[in-house]
N, C-alpha and C positions, 0 to 999 in steps of 0.2 A: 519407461519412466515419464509421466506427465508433468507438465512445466508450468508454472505459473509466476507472475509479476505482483509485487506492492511495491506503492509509492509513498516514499516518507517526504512530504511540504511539511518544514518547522516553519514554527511563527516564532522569532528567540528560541531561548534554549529549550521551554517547557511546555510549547504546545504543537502538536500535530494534526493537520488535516485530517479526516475519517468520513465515514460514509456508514451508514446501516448495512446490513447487510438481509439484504429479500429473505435469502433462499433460509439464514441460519437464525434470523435475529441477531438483534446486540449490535455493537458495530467493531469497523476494523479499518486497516489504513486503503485506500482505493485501489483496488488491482483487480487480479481476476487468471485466469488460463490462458497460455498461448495459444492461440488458435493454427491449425497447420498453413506453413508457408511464412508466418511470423518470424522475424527476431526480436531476442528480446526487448530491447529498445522499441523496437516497431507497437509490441504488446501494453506496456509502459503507457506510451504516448493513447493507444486507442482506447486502453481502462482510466485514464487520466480525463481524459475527452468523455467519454460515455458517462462518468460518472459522477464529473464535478465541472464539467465546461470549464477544463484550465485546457488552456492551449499552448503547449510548449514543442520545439525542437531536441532533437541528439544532444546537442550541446548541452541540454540542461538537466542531462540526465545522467548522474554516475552513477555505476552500481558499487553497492557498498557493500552487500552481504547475500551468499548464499548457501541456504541448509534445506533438511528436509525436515519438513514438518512432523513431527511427535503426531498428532493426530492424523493424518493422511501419509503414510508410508508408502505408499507408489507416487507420492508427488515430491516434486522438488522447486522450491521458491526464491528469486531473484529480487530481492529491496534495493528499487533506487532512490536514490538521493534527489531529488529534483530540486533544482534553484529557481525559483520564480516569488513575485509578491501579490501574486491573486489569489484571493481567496476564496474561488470556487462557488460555482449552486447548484442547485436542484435541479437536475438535469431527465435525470431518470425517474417516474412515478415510483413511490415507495421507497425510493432510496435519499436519504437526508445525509447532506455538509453538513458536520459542525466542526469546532473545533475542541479538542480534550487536551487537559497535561498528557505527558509523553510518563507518567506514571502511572493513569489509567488503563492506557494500552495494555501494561506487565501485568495491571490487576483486575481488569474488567472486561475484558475486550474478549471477544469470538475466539483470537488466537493466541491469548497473552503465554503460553507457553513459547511460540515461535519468537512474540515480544521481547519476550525474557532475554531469552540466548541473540537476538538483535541487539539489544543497547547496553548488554553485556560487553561484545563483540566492541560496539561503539564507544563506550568507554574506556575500554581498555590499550 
């Protein structure tokens, strides 16, 4: 089973960080595949970094939710909660910060089925 991380930075209750994504189009919240010798936290921190120049520690990173993704069924994905007030940039060519409601995610996004079942989860 392959592991992968996303990072959910809210701004208030109804916007989250996101990035495009290269490889799929569209966009999604910033994360990526653990790479081997990672924990998860470890992976967090370096797709966090690579992708939005926020620089955070452990401490500001809880995880909040873990399922397997409906579209990739040999993967399994980790959303952390990260507490921070930066707002990220452009780090990576091709890859763009913005910020979306947290209702976008569920209805537009790369992965809004994993969306769904996340702030499902979260509000519940």
């Amino acid at each position: 089973m392959k592991q992968a991380v996303a990072i959910l930075v809210l701004r208030g209750d109804e916007n989250a960080l996101c990035v495009t994504n290269r490889r799929y189009g569209g966009f999604c919240l910033p994360g990526g595949k653990v790479e081997r010798g990672e924990t998860l936290e470890d992976a967090a921190i370096r797709e966090l970094r690579e992708e939005t120049g926020i620089l955070v520690c452990p401490e500001q990173l809880i995880p909040i939710f873990t399922d397997k993704s409906a579209a990739a069924e040999d993967w399994v994905c980790t959303t952390f909660l990260c507490i921070t007030d930066q707002d990220g940039r452009q780090v990576e060519e091709g890859t763009e910060v913005m910020w979306k409601l947290v209702t976008e995610l569920a209805t537009e996004s790369i992965y809004s089925d994993y969306y769904i079942a996340l702030f499902d989860w979260f509000d519940g």
